[in-house]
C-alpha positions as CSV (number, residue, x, y, z in Angstrom):
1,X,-7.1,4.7,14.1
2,X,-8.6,1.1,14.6
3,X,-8.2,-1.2,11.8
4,X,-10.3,-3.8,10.6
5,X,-9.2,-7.0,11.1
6,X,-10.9,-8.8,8.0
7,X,-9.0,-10.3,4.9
8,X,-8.3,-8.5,1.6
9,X,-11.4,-6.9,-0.3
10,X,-11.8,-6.4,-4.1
11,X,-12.8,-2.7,-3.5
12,X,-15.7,-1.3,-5.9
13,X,-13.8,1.6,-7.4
14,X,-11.5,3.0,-10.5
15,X,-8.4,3.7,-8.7
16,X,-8.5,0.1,-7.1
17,X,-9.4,-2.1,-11.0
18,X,-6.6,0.6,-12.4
19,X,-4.0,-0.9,-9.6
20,X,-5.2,-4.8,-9.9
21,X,-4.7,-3.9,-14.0
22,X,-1.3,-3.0,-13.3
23,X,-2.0,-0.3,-15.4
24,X,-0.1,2.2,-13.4
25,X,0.3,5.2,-16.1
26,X,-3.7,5.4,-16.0
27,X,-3.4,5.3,-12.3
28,X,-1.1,8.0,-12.1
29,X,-2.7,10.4,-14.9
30,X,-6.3,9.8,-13.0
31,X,-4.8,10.8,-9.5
32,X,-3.2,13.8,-11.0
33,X,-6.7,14.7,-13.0
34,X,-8.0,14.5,-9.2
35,X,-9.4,11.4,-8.6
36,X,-9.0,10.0,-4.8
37,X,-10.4,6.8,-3.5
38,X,-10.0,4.9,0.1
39,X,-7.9,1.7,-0.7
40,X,-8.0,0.7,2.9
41,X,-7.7,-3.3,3.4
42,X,-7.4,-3.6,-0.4
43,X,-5.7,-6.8,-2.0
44,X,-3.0,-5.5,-4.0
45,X,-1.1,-9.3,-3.3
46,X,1.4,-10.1,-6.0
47,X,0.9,-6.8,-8.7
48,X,4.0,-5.0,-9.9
49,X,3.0,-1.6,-8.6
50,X,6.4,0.1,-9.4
51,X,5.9,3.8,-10.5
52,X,2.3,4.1,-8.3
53,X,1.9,7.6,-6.8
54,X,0.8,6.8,-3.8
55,X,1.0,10.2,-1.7
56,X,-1.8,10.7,0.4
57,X,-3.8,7.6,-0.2
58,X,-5.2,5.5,2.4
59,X,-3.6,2.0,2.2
60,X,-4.8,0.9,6.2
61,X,-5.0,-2.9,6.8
62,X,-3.7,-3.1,2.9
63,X,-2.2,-6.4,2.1
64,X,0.9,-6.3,-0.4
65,X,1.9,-9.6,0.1
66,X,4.8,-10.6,-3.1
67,X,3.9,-7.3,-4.4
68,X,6.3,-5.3,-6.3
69,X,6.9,-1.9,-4.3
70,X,10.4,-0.7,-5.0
71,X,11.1,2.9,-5.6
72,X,7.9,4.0,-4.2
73,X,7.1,6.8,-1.8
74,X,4.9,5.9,0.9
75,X,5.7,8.8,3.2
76,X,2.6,10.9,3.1
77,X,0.4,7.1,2.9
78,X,-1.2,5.5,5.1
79,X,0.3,2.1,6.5
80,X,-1.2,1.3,9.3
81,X,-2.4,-2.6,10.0
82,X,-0.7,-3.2,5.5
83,X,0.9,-6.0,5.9
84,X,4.1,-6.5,3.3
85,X,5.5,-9.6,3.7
86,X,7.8,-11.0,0.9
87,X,7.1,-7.4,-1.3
88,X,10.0,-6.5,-2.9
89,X,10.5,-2.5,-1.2
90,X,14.1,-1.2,-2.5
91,X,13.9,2.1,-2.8
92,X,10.7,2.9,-1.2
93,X,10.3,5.6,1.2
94,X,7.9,4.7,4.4
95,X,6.2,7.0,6.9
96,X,8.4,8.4,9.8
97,X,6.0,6.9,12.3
98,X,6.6,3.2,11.3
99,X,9.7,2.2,12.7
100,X,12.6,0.0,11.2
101,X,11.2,-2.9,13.2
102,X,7.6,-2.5,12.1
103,X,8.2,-2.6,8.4
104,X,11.1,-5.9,8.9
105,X,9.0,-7.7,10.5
106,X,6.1,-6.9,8.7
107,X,8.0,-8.1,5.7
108,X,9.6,-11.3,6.6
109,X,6.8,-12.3,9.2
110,X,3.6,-10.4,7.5
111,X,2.8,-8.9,10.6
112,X,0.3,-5.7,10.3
113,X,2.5,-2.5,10.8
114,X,1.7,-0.4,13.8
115,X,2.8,3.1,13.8
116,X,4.9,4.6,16.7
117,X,2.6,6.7,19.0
């Protein structure tokens, strides 16, 4: 799956103002009412996103940059080309395809995580 190779975007939907709001409860309850969006290459830099469900949303080229992940469970997300550096991840859960490696440097260097083929 190619990534773009663009900076962050403000994306033009609910799901994304709910998550920039930090108002994670609404973001929750609208995701279990049904509501999907793509947050691909999203700018989610610096939030406190603790308690987010974020199982089966698209989070590609994402960049979480000082963000506040810990406890969450990315394992049925998508990764690929997010970049993490200096998030705060205890506890979180990442997809088997993105190795150790991927998500250290990622978070110490900001590179874009590639998952293992």
């Amino acid at each position: 799956m190619a990534v773009a190779m663009n900076g962050p975007k403000q994306l033009a939907n609910r799901l994304f103002a709910l998550l920039r709001e930090e108002k994670i409860g609404e973001f929750n309850a609208a995701r279990a009412g049904g509501e999907t969006a793509d947050l691909s290459n999203g700018d989610f830099r610096g939030l406190d996103l603790r308690g987010m469900n974020a199982d089966g949303l698209n989070f590609s080229g994402a960049y979480f940059r000082g963000s506040d992940l810990r406890g969450i469970d990315f394992r049925n997300a998508n990764l690929e080309g997010a970049s993490i550096k200096f998030a705060h991840i205890s506890g979180c859960y990442f997809p088997k395809a993105l190795s150790a490696t991927e998500i250290r440097l990622s978070l110490e260097q900001g590179i874009r995580m590639r998952y293992d083929a």
